[in-house]
The first five atom37 places (N, CA, C, CB, O) and aatype in JSON, in Angstrom:
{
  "aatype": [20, 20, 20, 20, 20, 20, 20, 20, 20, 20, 20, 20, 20, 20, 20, 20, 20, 20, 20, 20, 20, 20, 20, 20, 20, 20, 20, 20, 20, 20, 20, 20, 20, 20, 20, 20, 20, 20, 20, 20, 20, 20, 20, 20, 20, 20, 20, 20, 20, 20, 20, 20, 20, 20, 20, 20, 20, 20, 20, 20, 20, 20, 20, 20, 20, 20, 20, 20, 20, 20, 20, 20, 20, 20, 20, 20, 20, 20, 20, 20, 20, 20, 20, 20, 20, 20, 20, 20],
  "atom_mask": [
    [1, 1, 1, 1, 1],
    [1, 1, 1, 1, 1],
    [1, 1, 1, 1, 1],
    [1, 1, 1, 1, 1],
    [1, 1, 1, 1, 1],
    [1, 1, 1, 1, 1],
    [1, 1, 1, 1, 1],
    [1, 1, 1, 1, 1],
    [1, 1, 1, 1, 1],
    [1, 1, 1, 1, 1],
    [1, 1, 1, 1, 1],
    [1, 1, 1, 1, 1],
    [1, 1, 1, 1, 1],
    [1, 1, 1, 1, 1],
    [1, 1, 1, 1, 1],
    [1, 1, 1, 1, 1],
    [1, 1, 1, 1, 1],
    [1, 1, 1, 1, 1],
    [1, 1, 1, 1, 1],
    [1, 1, 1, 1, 1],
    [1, 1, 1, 1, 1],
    [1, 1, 1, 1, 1],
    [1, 1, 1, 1, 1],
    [1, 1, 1, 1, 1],
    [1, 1, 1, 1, 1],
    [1, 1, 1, 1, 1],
    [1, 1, 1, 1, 1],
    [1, 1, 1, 1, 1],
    [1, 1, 1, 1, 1],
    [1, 1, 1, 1, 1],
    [1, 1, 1, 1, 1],
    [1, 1, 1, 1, 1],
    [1, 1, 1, 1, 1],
    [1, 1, 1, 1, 1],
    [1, 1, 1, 1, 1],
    [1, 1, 1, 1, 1],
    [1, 1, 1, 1, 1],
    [1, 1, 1, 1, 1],
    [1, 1, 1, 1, 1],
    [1, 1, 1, 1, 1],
    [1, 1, 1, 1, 1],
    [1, 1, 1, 1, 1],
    [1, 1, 1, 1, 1],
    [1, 1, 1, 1, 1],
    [1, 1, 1, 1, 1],
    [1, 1, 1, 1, 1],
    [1, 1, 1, 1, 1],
    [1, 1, 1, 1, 1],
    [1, 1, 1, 1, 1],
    [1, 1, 1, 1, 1],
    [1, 1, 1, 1, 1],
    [1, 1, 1, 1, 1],
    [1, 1, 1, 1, 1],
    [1, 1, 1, 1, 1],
    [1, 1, 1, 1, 1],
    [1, 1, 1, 1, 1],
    [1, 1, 1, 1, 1],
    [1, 1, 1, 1, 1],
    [1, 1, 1, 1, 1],
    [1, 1, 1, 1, 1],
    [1, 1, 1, 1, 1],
    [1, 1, 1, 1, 1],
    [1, 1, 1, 1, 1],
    [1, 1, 1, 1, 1],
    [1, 1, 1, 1, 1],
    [1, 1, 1, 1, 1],
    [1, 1, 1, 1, 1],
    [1, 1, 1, 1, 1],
    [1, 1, 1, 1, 1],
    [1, 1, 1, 1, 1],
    [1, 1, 1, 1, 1],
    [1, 1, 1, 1, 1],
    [1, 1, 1, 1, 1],
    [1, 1, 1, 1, 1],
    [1, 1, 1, 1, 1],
    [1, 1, 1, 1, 1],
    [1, 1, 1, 1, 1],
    [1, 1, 1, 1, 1],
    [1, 1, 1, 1, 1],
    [1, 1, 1, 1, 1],
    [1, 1, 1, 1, 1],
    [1, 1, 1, 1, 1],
    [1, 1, 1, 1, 1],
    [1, 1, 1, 1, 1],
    [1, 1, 1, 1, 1],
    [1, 1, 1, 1, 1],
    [1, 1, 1, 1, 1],
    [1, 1, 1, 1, 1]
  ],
  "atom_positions": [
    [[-67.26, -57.19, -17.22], [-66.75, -57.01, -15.89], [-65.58, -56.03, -15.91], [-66.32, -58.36, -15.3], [-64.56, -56.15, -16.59]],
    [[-65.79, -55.35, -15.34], [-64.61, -54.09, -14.63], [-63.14, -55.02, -14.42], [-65.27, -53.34, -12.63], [-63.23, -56.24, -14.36]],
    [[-61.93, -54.42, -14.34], [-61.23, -55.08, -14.24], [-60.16, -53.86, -12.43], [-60.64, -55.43, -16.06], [-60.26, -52.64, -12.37]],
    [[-59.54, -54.52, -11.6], [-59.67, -53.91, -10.73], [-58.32, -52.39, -10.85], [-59.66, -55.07, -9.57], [-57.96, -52.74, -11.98]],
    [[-57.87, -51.76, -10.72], [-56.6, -50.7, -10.96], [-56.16, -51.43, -10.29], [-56.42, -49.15, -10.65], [-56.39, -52.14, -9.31]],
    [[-54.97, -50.96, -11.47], [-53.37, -51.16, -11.41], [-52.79, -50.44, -10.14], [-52.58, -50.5, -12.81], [-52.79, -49.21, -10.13]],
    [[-52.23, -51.28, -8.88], [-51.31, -51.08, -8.19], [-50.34, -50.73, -8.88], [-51.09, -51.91, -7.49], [-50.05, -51.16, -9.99]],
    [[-49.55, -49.59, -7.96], [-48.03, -48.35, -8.35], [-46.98, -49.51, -7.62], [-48.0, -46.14, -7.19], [-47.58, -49.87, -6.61]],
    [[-45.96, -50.06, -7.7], [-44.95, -50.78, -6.95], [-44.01, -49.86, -6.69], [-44.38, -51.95, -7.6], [-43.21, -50.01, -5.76]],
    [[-43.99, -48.55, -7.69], [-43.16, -47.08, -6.9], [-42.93, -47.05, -5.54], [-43.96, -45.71, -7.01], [-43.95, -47.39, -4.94]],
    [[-41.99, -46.78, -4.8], [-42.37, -46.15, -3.34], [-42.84, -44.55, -3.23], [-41.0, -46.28, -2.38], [-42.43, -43.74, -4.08]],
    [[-43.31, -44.33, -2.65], [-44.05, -42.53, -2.33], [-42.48, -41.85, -1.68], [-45.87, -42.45, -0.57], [-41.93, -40.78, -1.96]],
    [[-42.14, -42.68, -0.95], [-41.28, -41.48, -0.45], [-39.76, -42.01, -0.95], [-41.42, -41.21, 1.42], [-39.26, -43.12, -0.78]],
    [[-39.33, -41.11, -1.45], [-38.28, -41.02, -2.48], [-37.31, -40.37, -2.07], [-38.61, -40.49, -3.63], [-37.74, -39.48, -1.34]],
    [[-35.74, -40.33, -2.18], [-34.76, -39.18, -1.93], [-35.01, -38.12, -2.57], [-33.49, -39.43, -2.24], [-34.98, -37.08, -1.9]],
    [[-35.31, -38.04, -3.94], [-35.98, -36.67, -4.43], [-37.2, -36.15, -3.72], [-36.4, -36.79, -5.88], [-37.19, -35.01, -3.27]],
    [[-38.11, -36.82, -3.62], [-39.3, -35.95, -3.17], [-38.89, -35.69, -0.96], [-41.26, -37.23, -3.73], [-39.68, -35.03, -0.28]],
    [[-37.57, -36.38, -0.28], [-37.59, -35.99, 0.74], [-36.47, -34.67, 0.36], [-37.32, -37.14, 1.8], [-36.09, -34.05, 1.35]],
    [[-35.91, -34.2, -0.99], [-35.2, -33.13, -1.1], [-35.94, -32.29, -1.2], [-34.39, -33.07, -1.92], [-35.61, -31.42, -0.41]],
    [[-37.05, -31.92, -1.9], [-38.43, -31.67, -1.91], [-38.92, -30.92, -1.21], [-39.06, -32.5, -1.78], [-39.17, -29.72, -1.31]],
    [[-39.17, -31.99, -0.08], [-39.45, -31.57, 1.41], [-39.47, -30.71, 1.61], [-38.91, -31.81, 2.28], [-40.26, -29.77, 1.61]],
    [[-37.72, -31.07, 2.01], [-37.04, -29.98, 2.87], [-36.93, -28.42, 2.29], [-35.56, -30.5, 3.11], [-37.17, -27.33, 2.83]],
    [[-36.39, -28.82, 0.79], [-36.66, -26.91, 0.25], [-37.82, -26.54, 0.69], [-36.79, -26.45, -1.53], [-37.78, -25.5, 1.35]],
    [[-39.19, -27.19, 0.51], [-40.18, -26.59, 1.35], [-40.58, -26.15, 2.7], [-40.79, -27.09, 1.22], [-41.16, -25.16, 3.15]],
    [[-40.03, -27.26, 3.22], [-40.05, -26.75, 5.09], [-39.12, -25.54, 5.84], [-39.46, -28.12, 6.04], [-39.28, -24.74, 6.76]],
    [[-38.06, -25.88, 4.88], [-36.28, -24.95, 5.4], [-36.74, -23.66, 6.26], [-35.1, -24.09, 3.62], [-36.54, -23.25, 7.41]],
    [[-37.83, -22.99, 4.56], [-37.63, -21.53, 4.88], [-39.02, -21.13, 6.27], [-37.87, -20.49, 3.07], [-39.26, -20.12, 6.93]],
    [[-39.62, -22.43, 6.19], [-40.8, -21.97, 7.47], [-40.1, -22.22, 8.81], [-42.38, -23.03, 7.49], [-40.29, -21.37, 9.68]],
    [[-39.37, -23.18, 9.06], [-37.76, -23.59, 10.56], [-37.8, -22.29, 10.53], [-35.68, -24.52, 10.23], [-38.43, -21.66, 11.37]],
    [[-36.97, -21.59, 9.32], [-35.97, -20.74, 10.1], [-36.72, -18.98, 10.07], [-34.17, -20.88, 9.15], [-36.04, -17.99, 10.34]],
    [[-38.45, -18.89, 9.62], [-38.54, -18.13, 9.88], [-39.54, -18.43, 11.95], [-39.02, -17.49, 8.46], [-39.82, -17.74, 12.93]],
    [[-39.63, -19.52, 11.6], [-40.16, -19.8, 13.11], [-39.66, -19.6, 14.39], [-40.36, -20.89, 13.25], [-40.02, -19.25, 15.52]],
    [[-38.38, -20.07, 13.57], [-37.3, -20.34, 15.19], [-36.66, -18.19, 14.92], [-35.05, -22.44, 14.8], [-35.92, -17.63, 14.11]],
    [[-37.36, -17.8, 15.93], [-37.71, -16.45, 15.76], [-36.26, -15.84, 16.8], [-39.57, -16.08, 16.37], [-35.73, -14.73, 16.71]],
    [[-35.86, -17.02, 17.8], [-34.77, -16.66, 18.84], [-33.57, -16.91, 18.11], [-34.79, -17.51, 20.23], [-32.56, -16.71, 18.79]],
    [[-33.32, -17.35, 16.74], [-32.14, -17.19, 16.26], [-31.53, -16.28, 15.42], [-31.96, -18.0, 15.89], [-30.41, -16.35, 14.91]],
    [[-32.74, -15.05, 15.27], [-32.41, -13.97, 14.88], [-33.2, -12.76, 14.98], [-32.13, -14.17, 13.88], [-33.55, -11.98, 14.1]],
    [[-33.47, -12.77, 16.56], [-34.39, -11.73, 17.22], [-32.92, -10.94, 17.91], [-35.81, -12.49, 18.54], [-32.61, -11.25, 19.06]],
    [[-31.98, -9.83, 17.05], [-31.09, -9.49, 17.57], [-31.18, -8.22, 16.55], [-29.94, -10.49, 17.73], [-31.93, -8.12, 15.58]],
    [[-30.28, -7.32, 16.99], [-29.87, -6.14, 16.03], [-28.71, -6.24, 15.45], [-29.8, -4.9, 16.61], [-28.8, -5.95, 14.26]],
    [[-27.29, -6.62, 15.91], [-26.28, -6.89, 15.34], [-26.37, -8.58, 14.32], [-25.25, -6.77, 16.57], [-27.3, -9.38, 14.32]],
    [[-25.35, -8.63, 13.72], [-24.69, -7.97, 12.89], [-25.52, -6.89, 12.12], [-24.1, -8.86, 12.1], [-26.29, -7.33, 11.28]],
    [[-25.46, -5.28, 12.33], [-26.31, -4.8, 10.88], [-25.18, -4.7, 9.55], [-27.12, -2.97, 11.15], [-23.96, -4.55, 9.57]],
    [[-26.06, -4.84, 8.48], [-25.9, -4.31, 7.0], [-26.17, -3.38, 6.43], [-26.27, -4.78, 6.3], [-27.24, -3.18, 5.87]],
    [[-25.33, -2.74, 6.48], [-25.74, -1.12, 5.5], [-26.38, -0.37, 6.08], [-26.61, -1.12, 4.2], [-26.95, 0.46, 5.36]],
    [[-26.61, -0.26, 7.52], [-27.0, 0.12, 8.76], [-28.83, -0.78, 8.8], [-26.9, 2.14, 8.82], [-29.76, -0.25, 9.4]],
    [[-28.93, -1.58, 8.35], [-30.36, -2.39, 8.66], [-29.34, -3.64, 9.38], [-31.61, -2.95, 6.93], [-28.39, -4.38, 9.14]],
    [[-30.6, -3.14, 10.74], [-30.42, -4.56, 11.74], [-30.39, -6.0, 11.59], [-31.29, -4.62, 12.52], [-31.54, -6.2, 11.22]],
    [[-29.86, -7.05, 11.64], [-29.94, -8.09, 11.66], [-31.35, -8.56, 11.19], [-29.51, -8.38, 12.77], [-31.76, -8.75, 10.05]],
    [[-32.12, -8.74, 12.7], [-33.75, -9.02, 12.6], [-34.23, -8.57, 10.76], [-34.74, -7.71, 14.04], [-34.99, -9.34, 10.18]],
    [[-33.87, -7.71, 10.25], [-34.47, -6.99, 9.2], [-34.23, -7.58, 7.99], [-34.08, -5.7, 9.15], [-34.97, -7.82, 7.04]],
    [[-32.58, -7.85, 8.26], [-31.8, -7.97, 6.53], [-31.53, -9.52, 6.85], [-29.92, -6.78, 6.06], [-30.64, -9.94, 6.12]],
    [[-32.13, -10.67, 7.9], [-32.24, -11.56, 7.6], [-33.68, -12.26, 7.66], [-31.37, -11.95, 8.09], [-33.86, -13.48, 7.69]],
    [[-34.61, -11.35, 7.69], [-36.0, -11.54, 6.54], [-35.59, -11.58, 5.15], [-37.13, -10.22, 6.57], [-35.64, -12.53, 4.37]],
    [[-35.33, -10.8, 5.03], [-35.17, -9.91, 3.57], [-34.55, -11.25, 3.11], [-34.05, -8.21, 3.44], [-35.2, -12.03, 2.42]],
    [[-32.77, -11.59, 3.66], [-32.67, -12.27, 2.6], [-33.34, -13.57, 2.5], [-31.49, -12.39, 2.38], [-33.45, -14.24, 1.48]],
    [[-33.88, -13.9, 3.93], [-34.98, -15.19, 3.23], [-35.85, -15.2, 2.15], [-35.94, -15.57, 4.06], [-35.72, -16.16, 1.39]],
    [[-36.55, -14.53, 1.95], [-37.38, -13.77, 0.94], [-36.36, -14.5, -0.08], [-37.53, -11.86, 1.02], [-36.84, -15.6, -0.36]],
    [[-35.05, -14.28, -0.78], [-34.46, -14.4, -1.81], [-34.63, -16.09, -1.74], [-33.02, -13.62, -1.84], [-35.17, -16.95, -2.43]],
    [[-33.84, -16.03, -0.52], [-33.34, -17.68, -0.44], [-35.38, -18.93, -0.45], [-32.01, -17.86, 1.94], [-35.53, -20.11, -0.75]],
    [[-36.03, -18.31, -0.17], [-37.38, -19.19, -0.26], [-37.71, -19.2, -1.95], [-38.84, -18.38, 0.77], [-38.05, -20.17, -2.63]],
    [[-37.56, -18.22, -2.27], [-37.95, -18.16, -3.34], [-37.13, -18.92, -4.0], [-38.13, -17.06, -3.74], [-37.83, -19.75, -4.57]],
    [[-35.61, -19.18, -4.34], [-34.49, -20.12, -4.7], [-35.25, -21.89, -4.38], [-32.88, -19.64, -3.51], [-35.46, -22.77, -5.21]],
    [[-35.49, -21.92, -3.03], [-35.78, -22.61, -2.67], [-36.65, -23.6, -2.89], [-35.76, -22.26, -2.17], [-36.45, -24.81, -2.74]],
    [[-38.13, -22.76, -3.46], [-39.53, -22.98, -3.9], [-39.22, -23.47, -5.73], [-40.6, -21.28, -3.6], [-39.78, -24.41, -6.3]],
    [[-38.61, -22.91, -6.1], [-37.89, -23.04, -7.64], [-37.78, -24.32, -7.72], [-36.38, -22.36, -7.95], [-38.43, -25.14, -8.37]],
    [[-36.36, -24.54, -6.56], [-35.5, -25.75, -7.0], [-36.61, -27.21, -6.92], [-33.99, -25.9, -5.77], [-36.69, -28.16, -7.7]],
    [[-37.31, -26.93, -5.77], [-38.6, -28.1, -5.84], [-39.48, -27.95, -6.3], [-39.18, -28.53, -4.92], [-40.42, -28.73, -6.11]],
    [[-39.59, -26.67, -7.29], [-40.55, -27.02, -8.47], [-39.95, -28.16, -9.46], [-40.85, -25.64, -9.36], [-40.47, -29.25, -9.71]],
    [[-38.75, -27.65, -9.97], [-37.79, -28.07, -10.89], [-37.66, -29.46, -10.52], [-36.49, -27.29, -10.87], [-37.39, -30.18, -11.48]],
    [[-37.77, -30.06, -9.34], [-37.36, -31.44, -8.87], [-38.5, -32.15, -8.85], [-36.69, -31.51, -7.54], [-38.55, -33.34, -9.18]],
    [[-39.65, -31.37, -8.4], [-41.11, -31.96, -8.9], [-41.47, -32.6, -10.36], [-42.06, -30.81, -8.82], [-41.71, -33.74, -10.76]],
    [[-41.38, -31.21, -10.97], [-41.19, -31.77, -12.23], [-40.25, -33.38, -13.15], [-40.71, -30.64, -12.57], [-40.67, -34.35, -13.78]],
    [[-38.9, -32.91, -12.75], [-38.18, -34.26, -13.26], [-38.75, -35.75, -12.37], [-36.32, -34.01, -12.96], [-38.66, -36.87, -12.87]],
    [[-39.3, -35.48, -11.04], [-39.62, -36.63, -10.35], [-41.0, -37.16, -11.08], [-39.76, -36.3, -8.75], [-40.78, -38.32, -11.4]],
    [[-42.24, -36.81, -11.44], [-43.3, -36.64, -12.58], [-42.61, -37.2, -13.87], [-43.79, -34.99, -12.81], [-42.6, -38.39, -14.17]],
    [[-41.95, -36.08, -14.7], [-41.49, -37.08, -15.64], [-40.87, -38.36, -16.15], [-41.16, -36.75, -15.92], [-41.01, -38.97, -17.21]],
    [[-39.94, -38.64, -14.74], [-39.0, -40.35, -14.51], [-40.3, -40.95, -13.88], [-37.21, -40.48, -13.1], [-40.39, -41.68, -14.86]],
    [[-41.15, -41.22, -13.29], [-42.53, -41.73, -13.05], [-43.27, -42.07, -14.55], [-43.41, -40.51, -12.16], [-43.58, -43.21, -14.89]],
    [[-43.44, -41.13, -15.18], [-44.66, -41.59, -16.16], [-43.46, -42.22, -17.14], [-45.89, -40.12, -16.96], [-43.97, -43.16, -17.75]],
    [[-41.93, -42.03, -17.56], [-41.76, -42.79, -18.44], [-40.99, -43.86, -17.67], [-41.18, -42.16, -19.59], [-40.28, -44.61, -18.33]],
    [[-41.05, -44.02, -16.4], [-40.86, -45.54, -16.05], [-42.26, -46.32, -16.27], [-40.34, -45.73, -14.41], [-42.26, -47.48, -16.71]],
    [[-43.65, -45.54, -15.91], [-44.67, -46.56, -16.39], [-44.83, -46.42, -17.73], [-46.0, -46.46, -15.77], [-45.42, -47.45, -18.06]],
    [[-44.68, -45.86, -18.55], [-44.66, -45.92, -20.04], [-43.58, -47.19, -20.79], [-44.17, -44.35, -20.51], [-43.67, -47.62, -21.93]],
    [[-42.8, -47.5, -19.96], [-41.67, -48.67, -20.1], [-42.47, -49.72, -19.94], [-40.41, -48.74, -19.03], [-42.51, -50.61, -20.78]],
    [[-43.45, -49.73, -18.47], [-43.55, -51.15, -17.97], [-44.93, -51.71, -18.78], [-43.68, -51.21, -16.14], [-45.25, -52.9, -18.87]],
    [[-45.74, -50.42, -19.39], [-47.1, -50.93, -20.2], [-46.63, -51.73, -21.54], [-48.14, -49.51, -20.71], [-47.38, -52.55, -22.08]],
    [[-45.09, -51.38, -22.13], [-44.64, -52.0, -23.44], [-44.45, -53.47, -23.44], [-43.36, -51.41, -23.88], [-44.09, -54.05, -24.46]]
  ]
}
């Protein structure tokens, strides 16, 4: 006879994985919300606003996408060696 799987007593949603989240969602808000920087001033280095705050999203998503890789990861590893604890 089969025996039935092991229920996780983990919770799914975690303060790490809602930090997670948010690095993921951040950079889609603020390229959506399109009226908070559909302007020409302030420019930089003579590029308009609208322009050089794409651009630096671009930097900051990518920062962003990193850090919740990096948090993915450690959240995966404290998971398998908390169940690696509880099989001993």
């Amino acid at each position: 006879m089969s025996q039935a799987p092991e229920v996780s007593r983990e919770p799914v949603v975690t303060p790490m994985r809602v930090a997670i989240g948010f690095c993921l969602v951040a950079p889609f808000v603020a390229m959506l919300w399109v009226g908070s920087y559909a302007r020409t001033d302030p420019s930089l280095g003579g590029i308009p606003f609208f322009y050089w705050y794409q651009m630096a999203w671009v930097a900051i998503s990518t920062a962003l996408t990193m850090t919740a890789y990096k948090l993915w990861q450690r959240d995966q590893r404290g998971r398998a060696a908390r169940k690696g604890g509880e099989q001993r």
